[in-house]
C-alpha positions in Angstrom: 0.0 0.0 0.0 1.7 3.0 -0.8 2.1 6.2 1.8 -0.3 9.0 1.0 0.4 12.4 2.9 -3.6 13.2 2.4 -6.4 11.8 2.7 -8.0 9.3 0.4 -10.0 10.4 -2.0 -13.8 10.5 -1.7 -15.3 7.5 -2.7 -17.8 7.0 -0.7 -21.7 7.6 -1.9 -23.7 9.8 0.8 -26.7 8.0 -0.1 -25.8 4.7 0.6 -24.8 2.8 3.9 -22.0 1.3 4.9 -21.1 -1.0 7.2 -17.1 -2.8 8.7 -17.1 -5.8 9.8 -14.0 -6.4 12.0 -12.9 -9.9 12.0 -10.7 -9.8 15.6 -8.1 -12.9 17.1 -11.5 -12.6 19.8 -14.5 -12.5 16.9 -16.0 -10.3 14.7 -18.0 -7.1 15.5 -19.8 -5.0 13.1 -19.9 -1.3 13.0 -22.1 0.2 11.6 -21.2 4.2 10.2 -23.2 7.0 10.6 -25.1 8.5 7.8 -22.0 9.8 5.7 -23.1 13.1 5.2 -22.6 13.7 8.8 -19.3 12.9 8.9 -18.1 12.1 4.8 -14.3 12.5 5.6 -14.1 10.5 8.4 -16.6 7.4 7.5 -14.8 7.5 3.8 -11.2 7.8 5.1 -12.2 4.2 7.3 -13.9 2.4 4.3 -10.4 3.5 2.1 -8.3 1.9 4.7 -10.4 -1.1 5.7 -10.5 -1.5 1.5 -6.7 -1.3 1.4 -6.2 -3.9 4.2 -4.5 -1.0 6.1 -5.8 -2.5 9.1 -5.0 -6.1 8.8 -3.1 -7.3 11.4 -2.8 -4.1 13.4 -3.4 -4.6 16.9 -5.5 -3.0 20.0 -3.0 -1.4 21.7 -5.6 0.3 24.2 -7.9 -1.0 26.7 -9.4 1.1 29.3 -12.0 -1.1 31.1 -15.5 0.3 31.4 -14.0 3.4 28.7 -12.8 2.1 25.3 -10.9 -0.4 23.2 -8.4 1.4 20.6 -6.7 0.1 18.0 -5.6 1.1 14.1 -1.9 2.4 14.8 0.5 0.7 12.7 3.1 1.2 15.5 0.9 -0.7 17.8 1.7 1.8 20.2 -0.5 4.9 20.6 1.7 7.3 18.4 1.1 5.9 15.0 -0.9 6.4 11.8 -0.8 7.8 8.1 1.0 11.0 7.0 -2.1 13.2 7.4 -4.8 14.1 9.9 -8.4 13.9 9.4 -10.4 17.4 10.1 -12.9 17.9 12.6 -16.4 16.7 12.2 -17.2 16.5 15.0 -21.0 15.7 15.7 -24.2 15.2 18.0 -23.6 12.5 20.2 -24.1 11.3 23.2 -21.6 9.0 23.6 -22.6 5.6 24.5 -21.6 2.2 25.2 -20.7 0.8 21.2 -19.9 4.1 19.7 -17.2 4.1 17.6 -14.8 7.3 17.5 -11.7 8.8 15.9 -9.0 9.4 18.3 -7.8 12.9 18.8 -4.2 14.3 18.6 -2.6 17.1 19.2 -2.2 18.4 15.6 -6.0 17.4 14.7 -7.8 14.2 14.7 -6.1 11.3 14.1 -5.8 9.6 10.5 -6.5 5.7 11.5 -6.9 5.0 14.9 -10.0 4.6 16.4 -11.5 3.8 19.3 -14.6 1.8 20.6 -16.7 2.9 23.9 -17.1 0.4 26.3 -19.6 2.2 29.0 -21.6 5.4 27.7 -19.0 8.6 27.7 -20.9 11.5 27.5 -17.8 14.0 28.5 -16.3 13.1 25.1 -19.1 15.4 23.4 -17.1 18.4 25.1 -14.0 17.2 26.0 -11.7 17.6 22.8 -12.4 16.8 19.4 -13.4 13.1 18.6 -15.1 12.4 15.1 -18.0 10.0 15.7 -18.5 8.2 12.8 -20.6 5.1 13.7 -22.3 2.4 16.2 -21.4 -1.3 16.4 -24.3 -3.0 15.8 -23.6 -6.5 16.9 -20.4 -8.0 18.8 -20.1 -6.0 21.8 -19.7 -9.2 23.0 -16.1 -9.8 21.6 -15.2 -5.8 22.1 -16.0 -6.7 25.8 -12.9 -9.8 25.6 -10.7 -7.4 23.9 -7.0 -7.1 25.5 -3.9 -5.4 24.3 -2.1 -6.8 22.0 -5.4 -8.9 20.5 -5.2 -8.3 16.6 -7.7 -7.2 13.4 -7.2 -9.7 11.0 -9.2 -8.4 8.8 -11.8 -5.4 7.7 -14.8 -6.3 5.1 -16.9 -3.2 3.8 -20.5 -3.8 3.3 -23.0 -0.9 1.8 -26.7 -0.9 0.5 
């Protein structure tokens, strides 16, 4: 996959849905975005990166029980992703328990890793800037077993 310093570019239709299923050493879960409109940059930037196989085999390399599950660095250390930051988009949201986020840096949102809520977060609506870009839908289950070091195999892209 070759090193892009933007980006992808938008391939994503607004008027379709999409859905990741994330096929986990613990299981699959299933995330599934919000409406793209709402957030077009972020939910296309994770289907280009799921497509690529950017993910595969990238491990969670955060677990804070009872706050979220992180993974998506390729440095499998916290510091990590592609050669460009995302902007904010951020949006209405409330937070809770299955909602999947884009984890914040310094320099802007992050570029690939994300982050899954295990209990509802509500103080992450006004506490920095965290793109919310969709609910998992089925799986919480294996989330819930999720420990450092566990890995994504792989990332399949549904839409309708």
């Amino acid at each position: 996959m070759a090193r892009r310093n933007t980006p992808p570019p938008n391939s994503i239709d607004t008027a379709k849905k999409y859905r990741a299923t994330v096929h986990t050493s613990r299981g699959d879960f299933v995330i599934s975005f919000v409406d793209p409109k709402v957030a077009p940059q972020t939910v296309n930037n994770f289907v280009a990166l799921a497509q690529e196989g950017y993910y595969d085999g990238l491990t969670f390399h955060r677990v804070v029980p009872g706050f979220v599950v992180q993974g998506g660095d390729p440095l499998g250390n916290g510091t990590g992703g592609p050669d460009y930051k995302l902007p904010d988009e951020s949006n209405a949201s409330r937070w809770p328990r299955g909602t999947a986020g884009m984890a914040s840096s310094a320099a802007g949102v992050s570029g690939s890793q994300f982050f899954i809520t295990l209990g509802d977060a509500p103080f992450l609506a006004s506490n920095g800037v965290y793109n919310h870009f969709g609910e998992v839908t089925s799986g919480m289950d294996v989330i819930d077993k999720i420990q450092v070091g566990d890995t994504m195999k792989s990332i399949d892209i549904s839409v309708s």
